[in-house]
N, C-alpha and C positions, 0 to 999 in steps of 0.2 A: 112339397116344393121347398118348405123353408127347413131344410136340413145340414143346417149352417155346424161344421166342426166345431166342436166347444172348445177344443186343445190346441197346441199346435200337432200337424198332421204329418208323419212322416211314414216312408218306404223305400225298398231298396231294389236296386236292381244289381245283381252279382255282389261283385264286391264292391258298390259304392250305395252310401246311406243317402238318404234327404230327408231334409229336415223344412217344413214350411211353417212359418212362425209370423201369424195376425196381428198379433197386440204384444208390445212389450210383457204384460203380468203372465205371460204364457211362457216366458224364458226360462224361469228355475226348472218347469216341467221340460222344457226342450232341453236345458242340460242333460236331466236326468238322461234322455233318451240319447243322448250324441256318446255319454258315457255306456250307455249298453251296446250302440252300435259298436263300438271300439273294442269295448270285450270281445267284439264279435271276428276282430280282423279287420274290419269295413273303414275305406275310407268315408269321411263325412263331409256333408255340404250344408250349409244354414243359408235361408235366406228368406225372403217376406219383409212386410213394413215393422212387424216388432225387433227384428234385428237392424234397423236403422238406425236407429237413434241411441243403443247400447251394440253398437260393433263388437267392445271386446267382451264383452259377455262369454260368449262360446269360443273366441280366437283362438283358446291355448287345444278346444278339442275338435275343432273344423274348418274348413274354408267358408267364412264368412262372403257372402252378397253372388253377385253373379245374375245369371238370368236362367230361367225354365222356365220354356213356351205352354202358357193353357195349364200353371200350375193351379189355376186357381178353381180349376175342376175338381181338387182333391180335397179342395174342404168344402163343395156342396157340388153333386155332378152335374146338375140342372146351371152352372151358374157357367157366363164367359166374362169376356171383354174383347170391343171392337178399339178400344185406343187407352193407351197412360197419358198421365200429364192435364195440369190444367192450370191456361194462365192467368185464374182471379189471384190467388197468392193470400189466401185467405192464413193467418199468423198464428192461429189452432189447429192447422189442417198438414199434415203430413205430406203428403200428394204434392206440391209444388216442390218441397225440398228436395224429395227421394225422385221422384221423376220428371221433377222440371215444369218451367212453365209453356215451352211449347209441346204441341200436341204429338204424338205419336202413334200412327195410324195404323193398323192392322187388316188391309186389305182382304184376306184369305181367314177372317177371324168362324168358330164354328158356333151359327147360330144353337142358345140353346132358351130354353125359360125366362132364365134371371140376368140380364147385362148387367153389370155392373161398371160399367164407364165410368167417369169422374166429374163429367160436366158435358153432358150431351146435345144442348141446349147451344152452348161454343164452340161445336165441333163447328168444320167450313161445312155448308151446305150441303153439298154436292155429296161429301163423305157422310153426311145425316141422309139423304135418299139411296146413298148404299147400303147403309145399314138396313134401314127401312124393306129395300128393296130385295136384299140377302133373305129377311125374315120369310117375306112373303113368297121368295121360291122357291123356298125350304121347307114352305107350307110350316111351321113352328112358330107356335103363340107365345107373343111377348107378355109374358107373365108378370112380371117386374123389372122398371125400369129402378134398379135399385139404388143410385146414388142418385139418381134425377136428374134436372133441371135446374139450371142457376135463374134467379128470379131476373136478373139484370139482361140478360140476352134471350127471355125466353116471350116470342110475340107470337104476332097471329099466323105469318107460316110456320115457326116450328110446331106449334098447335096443330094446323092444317097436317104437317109434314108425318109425324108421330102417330094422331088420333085414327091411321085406316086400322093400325098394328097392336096399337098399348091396349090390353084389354083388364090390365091392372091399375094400380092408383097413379095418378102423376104425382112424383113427387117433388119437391121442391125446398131449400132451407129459407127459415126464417131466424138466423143465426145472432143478430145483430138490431138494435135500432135502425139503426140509418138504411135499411134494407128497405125499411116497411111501404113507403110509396111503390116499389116494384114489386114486392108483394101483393099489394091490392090491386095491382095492374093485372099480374095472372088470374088472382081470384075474380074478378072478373069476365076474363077469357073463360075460365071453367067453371061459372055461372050455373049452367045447365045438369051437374054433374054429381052425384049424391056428395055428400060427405066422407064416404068411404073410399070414394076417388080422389079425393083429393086429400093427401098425407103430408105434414109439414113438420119438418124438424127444426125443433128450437132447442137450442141449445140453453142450458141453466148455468147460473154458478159466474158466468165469466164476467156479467155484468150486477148493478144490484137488484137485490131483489123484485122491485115494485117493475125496475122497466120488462123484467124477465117475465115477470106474471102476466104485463101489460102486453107483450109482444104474445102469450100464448094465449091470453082471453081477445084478441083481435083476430086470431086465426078462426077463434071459436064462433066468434061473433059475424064472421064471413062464413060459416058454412064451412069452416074442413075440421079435418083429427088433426091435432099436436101430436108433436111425439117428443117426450123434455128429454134430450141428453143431456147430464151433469157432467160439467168441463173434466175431463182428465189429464194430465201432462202427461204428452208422448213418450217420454220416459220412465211412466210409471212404473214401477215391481210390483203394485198390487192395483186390483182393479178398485181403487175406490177413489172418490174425488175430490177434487185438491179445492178445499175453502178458501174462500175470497169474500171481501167486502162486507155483508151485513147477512152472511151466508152462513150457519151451519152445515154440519152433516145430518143432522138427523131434518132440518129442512128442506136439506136437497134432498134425499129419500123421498119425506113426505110431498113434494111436489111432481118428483117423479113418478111416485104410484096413483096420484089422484090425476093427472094428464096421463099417464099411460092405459091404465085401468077405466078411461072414458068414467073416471067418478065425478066428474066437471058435469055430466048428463043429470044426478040427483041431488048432486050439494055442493055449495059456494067452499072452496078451499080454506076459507073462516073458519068453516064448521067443523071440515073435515079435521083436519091440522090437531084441533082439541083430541083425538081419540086417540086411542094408544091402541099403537101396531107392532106388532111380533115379527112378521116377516119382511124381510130387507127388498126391496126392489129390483125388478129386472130391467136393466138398462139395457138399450139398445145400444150393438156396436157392430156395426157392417162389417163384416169378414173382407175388404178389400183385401185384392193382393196384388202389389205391388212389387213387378220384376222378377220375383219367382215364386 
């Protein structure tokens, strides 16, 4: 199921190229390939959330942004989406910018595995029992609800609403301090539910240290998995993360691989921290795609 594109992902129909591009540090490789289309005769097209926030990147070798429906099958085929857009407006998060804060609904979207919606939790109601209701006559198990749940909108009907279909983690962020009362609001709702159901992303890096730890041993301390994303700036060229505050790199690593790696299950992050590690960290970063 999780056969998430590592590159950006492109192909061509006749004579015209596409180009889908995730994450900004995937753009020198997406040059590369806009330049081979072109040898090739092919007009080109770029578009995805990593060309958002570096436009002219590719401009002098393609047509920049645009939209293509259900691109987002091309970098995992198990994956959809039933809407863009979401109006928290969170100031790390891409998503508000590139598609706004209100919702944009996809009536006719083609259930598959992995949704990856933006905020499903805020979708109106009615469009949460479509969704819902879509799964279930498609007979198609909802594998992952991969962007989740915003902890602020998310109560005991969407609970109710969700729970006949999710047979994967709920997931939810814990991105922030001032989040945490709503946080322990759901972890409570999902009380009954192993640890492995319940998946929380916190985010590292953007505030200091002690609160960033404090926010992912309360997750732990409730019963769920963290999962540390180290802050990156949306226009990064390289996938590594931008320090801040009383932050290194090599401590964001190392907090990264002892919350990812479930090493929080045998050793206090004191302990761990002391040892010297060789291999660099696998960060999590959702393949959304946005608009095309």
């Amino acid at each position: 199921m999780n056969r998430w594109a590592k590159e950006a992902v492109h192909w061509r129909d006749g004579g015209e190229a596409f180009i889908s591009v995730a994450f900004t540090w995937q753009l020198p490789k997406a040059r590369r390939i806009a330049e081979y289309y072109r040898t090739l005769g092919c007009s080109v097209r770029a578009g995805g959330p990593g060309t958002f926030t570096r436009k002219g990147f590719l401009a002098d070798l393609c047509e920049v942004g645009g939209e293509l429906p259900d691109a987002i099958v091309r970098h995992n085929p198990q994956a959809t989406r039933a809407s863009y857009g979401c109006p928290v407006g969170c100031w790390f998060c891409i998503v508000p910018k590139m598609d706004g804060k209100v919702f944009r609904l996809i009536d006719d979207f083609e259930p598959r595995p992995i949704l990856c919606d933006d905020n499903l939790s805020a979708l109106p109601a009615a469009f949460q029992r479509h969704i819902v209701e879509r799964y279930q006559r498609a007979g198609v198990p909802l594998l992952d609800a991969n962007s989740g749940f915003e902890p602020a909108t998310f109560d005991e009907e969407v609970f109710q609403r969700w729970q006949p279909v999710l047979r994967g983690p709920w997931r939810f962020g814990f991105d922030e301090q001032s989040e945490g009362a709503n946080v322990e609001r759901v972890f409570r709702m999902l009380r009954d539910l192993s640890p492995k159901r319940k998946q929380v992303y916190t985010m590292i890096g953007h505030e200091p240290f002690a609160v960033c730890m404090d926010r992912i041993k309360r997750v732990i301390a409730a019963g769920g998995e963290p999962y540390a994303q180290p802050f990156i700036k949306l226009n990064a060229l390289k996938r590594e993360p931008h320090v801040r505050h009383d932050w290194t790199l090599r401590l964001l690593m190392d907090v990264a691989r002892w919350t990812n790696r479930h090493l929080w299950r045998v050793t206090d992050f004191a302990d761990y921290r002391r040892e010297t590690r060789k291999r660099r960290p696998q960060f999590l970063m959702l393949p959304l795609e946005e608009g095309m």
